[in-house]
DONUBA-641370 format. One record per residue (C-alpha): x, y, z; residue in one letter. Coordinates in pm, whole numbers, padded with zeros to 5 digits, always signed. Layout:
<nodes>
XYZA;...
</nodes>
This chain:
<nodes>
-14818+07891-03307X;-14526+08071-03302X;-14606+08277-03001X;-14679+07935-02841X;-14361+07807-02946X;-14174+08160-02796X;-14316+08062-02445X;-14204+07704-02457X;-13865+07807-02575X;-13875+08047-02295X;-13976+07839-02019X;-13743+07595-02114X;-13461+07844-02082X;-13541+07951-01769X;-13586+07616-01587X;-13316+07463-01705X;-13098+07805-01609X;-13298+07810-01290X;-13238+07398-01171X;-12867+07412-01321X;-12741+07530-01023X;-12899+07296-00820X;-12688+06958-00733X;-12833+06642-00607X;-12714+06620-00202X;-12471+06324-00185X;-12461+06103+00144X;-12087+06138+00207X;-12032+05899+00535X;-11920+06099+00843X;-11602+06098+00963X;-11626+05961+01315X;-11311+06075+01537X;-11110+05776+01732X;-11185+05841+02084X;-10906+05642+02252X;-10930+05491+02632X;-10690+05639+02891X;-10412+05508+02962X;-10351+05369+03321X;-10027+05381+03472X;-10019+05264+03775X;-09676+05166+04023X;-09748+04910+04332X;-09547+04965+04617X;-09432+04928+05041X;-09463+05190+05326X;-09180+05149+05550X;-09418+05014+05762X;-09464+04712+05554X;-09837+04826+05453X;-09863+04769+05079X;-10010+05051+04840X;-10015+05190+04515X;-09959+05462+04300X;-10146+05554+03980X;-10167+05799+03701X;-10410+05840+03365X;-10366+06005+03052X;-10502+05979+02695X;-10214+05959+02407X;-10076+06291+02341X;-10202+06474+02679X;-10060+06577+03003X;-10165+06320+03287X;-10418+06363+03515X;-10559+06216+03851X;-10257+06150+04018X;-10373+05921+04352X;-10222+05675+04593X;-10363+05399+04739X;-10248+05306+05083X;-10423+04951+05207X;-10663+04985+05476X;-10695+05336+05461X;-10829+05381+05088X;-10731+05620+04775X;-10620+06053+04818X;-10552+06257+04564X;-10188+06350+04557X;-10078+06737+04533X;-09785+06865+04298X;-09496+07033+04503X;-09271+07031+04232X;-09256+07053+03816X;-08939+07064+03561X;-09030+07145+03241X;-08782+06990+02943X;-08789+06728+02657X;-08839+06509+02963X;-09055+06653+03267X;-09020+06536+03586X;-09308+06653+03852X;-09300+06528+04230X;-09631+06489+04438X;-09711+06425+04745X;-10018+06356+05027X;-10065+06295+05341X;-10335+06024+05520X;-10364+05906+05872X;-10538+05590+06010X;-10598+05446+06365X;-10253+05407+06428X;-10001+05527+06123X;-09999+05888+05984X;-09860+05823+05585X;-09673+06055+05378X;-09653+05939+05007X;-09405+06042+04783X;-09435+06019+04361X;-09226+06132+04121X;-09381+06105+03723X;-09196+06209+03442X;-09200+06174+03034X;-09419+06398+02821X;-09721+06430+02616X;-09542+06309+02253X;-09353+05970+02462X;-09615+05906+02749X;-09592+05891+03116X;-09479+05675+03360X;-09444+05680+03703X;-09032+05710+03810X;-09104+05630+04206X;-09362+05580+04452X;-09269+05566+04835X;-09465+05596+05178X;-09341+05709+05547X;-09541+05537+05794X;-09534+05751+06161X;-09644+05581+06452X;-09980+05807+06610X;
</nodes>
């Protein structure tokens, strides 16, 4: 009996050292991270012309903008190319592009500025129509 009682004391001992360190798995909710939309900027404008466009920029709060493009009508959206960029609590980058229709040749002009920490916005947004 008290061998019997030895080996339950024993086994005892050595599950409840052996499942002590053991802890039950608690569903803790996950943390889902805000995803927030871009932003849109976007600046309507006139070619000399009189030929109405547009001007637009996106970014996502905190970030540099991206996807600079003007719209001239008739003709359709172009990606707009960086010519010039000064850095500062306030940056202030030019673009530019270039399009031709049937009978105008456009050069667009845009100048964005603020920063990642205030947002963007788009400073100025012209077009030179030339006669083809």
């Amino acid at each position: 009996m008290k061998t019997t009682a030895r080996y339950l004391v024993l086994a005892l001992t050595a599950a409840l050292c052996l499942f002590s360190g053991f802890k039950p798995e608690v569903n803790q909710p996950k943390q889902l991270r805000k995803v927030w939309p871009p932003i849109v900027v976007t600046e309507n404008f006139t070619a000399d012309n009189g030929v109405p466009g547009s001007a637009s920029i996106s970014y996502t709060a905190g970030q540099v903008y991206t996807g600079v493009q003007a719209t001239i009508q008739g003709l359709g959206t172009i990606n707009l190319t960086s010519v010039s960029h000064s850095p500062g609590t306030i940056n202030v980058d030019k673009f530019e592009g270039y399009v031709a229709g049937s009978y105008y040749e456009y050069y667009i002009y845009v100048t964005v500025s603020g920063s990642p920490t205030l947002g963007w916005r788009i400073d100025s947004a012209t077009a030179t129509s030339i006669v083809i």
